[in-house]
Residue frames as a rotation matrix with the C-alpha (Angstrom) as fourth column:
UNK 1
-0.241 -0.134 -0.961 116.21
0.231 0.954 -0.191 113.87
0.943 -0.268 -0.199 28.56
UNK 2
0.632 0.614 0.473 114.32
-0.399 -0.265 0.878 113.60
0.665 -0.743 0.077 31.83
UNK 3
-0.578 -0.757 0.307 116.81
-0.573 0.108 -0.812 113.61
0.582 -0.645 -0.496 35.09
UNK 4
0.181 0.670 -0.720 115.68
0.339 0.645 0.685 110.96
0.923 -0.368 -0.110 37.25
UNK 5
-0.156 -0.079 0.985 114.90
-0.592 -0.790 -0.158 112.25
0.790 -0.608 0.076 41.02
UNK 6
-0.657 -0.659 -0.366 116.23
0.100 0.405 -0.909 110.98
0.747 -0.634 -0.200 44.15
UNK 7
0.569 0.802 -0.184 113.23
0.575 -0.228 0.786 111.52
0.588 -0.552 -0.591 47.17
UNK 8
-0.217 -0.796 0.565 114.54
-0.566 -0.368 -0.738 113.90
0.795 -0.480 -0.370 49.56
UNK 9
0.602 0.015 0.799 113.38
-0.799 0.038 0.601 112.01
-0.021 -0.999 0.035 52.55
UNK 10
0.792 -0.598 0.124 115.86
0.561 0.792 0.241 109.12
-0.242 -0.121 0.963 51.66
UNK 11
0.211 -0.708 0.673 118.55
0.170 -0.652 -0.739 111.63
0.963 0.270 -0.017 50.65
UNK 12
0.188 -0.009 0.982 117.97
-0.845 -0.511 0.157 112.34
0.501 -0.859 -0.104 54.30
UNK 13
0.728 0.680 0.088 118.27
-0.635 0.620 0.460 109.43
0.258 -0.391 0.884 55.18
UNK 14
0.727 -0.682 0.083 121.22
0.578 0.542 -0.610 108.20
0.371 0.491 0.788 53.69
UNK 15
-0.048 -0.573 0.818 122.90
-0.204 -0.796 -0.570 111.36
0.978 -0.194 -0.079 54.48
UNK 16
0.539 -0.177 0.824 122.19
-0.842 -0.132 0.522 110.56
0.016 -0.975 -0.221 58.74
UNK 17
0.965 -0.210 -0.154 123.32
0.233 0.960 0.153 106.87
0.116 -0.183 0.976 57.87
UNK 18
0.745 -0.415 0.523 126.13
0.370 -0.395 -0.841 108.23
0.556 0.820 -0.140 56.18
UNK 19
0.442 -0.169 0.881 127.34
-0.691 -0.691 0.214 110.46
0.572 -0.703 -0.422 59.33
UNK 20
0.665 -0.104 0.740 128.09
-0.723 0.159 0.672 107.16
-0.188 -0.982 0.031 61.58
UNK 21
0.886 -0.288 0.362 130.11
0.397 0.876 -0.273 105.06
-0.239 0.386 0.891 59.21
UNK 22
0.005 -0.984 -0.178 133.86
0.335 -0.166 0.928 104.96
-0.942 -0.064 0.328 58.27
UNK 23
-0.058 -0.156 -0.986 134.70
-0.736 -0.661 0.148 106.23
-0.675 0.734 -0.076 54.76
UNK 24
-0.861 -0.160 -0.482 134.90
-0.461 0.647 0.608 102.78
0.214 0.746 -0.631 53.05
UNK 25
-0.615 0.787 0.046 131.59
0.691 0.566 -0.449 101.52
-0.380 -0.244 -0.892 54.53
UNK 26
0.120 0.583 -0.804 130.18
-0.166 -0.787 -0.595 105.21
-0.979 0.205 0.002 53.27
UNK 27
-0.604 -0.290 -0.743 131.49
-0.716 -0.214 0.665 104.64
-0.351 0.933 -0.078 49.82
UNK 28
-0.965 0.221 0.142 129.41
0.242 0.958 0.156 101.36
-0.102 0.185 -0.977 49.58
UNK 29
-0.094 0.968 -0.234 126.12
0.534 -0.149 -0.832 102.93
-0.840 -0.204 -0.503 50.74
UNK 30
0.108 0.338 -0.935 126.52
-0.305 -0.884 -0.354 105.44
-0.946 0.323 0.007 48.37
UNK 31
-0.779 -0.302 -0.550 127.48
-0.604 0.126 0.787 103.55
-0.169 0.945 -0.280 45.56
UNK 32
-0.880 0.451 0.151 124.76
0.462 0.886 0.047 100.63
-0.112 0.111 -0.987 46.19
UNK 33
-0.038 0.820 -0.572 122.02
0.505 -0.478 -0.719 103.73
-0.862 -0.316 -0.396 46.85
UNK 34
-0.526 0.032 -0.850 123.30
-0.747 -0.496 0.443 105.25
-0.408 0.868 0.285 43.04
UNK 35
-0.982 -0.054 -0.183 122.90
-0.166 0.714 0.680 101.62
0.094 0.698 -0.710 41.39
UNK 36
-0.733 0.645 -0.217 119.48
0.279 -0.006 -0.960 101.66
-0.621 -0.764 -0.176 43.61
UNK 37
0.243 0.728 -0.641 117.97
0.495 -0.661 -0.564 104.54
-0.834 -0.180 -0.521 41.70
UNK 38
-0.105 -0.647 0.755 120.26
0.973 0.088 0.211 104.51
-0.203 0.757 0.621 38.45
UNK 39
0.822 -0.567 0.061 122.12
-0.545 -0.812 -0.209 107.31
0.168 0.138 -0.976 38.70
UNK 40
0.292 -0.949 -0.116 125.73
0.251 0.193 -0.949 107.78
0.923 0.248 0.294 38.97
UNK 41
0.031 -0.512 -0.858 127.66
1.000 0.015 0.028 108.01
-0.001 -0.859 0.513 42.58
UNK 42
-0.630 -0.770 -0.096 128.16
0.776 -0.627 -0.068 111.57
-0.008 -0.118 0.993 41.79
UNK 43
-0.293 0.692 0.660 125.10
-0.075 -0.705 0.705 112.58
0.953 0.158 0.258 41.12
UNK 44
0.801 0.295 -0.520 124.49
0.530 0.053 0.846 111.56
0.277 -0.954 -0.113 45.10
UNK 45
-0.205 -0.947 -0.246 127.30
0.979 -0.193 -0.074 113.06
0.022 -0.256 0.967 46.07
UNK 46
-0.969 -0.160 0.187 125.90
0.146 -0.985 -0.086 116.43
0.198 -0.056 0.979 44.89
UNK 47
0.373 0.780 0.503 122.60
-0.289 -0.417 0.861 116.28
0.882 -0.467 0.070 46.03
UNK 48
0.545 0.108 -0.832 123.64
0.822 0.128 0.555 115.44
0.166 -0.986 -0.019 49.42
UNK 49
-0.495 -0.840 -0.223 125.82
0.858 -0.513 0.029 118.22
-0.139 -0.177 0.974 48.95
UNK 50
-0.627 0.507 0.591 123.09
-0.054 -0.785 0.617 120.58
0.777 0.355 0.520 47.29
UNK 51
0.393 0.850 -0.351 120.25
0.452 0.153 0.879 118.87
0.801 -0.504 -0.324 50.33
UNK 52
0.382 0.271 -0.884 122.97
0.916 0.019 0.401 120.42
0.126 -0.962 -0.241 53.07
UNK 53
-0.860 -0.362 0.360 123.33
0.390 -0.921 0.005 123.96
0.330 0.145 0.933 51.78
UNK 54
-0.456 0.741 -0.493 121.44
0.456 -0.281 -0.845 126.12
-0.764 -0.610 -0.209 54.21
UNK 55
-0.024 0.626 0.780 118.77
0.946 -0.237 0.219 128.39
0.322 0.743 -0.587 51.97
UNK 56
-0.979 -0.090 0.184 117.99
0.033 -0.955 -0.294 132.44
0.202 -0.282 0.938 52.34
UNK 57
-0.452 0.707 -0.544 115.58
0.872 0.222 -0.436 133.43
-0.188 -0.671 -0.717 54.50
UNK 58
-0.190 0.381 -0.905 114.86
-0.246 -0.911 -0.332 136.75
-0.950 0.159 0.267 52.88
UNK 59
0.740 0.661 0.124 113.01
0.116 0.056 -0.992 137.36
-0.663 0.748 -0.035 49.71
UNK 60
-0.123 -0.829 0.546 114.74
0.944 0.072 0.322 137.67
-0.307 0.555 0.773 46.87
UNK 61
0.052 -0.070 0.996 113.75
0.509 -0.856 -0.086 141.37
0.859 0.512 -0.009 45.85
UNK 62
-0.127 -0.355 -0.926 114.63
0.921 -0.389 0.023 142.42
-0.369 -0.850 0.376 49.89
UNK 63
-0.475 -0.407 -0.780 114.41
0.458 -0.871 0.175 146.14
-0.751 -0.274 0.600 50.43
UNK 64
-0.940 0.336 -0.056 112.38
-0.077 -0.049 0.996 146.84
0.332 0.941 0.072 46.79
UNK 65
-0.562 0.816 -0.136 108.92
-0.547 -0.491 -0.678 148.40
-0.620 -0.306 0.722 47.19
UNK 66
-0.603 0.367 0.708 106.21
0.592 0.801 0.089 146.17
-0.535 0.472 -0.701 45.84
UNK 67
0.044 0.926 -0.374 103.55
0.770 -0.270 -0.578 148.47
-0.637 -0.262 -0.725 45.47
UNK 68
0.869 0.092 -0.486 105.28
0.032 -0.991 -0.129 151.77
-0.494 0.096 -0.864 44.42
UNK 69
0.394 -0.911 0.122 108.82
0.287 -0.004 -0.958 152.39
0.873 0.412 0.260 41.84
UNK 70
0.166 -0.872 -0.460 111.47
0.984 0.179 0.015 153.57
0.070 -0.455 0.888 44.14
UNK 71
-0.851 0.029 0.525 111.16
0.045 -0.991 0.128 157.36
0.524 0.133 0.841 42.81
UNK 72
0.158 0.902 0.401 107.37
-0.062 -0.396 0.916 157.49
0.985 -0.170 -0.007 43.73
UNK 73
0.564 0.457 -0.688 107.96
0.683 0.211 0.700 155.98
0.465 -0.864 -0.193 47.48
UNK 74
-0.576 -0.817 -0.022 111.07
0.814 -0.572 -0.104 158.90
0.072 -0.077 0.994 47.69
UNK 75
-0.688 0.567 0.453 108.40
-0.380 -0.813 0.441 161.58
0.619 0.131 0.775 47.06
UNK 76
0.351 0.902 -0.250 106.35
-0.071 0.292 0.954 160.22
0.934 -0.317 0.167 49.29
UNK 77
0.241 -0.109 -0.964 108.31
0.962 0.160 0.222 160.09
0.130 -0.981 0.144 52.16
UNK 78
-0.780 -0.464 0.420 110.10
0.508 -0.861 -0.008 163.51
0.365 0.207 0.908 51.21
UNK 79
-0.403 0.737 0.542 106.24
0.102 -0.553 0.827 164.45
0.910 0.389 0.148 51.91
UNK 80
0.488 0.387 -0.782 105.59
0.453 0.653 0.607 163.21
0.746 -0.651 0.143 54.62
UNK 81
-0.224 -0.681 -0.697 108.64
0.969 -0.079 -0.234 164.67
0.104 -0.728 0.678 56.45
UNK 82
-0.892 -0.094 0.442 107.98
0.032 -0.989 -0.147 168.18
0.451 -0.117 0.885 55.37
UNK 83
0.138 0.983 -0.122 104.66
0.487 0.040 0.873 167.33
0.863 -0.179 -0.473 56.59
UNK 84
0.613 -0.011 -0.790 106.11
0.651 0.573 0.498 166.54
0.447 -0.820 0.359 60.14
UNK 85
-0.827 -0.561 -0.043 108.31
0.509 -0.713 -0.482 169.74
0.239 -0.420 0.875 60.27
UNK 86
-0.613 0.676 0.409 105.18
-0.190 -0.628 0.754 171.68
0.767 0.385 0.514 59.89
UNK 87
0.500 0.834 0.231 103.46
-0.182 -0.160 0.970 170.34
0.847 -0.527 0.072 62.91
């Protein structure tokens, strides 16, 4: 079954409206913005919750040699240094 998808730029939207209202005037928006786009209240609820989790700015394989295993770039620097005593 295919999940039906919210836009983020109205997710964003909702979500600044969302910010200047009391708590019963928010429950409306959010409930009239589910029926909107048939879903369920909760499923807004967690994407506005999933749209204001910050992301990682680093790769996911950080620190992990693309190029070379992990043993080879070891021997390779190992080389290098004894190089660098030598001169």
């Amino acid at each position: 079954m295919k999940r039906k998808q919210i836009p983020e730029d109205r997710l964003f939207e909702l979500n600044n409206k969302i910010k200047l209202v009391f708590a019963s005037e928010r429950k409306r928006l959010i409930e009239e913005f589910a029926d909107f786009y048939g879903v369920s209240a909760n499923t807004v609820y967690r994407n506005l919750r999933q749209q204001s989790r910050p992301r990682s700015l680093n790769r996911s394989d950080t620190g992990v040699p693309r190029k070379m295993s992990t043993s080879e770039m070891e021997k390779y620097c190992q080389i290098i240094a004894a190089m660098n005593q030598w001169c």
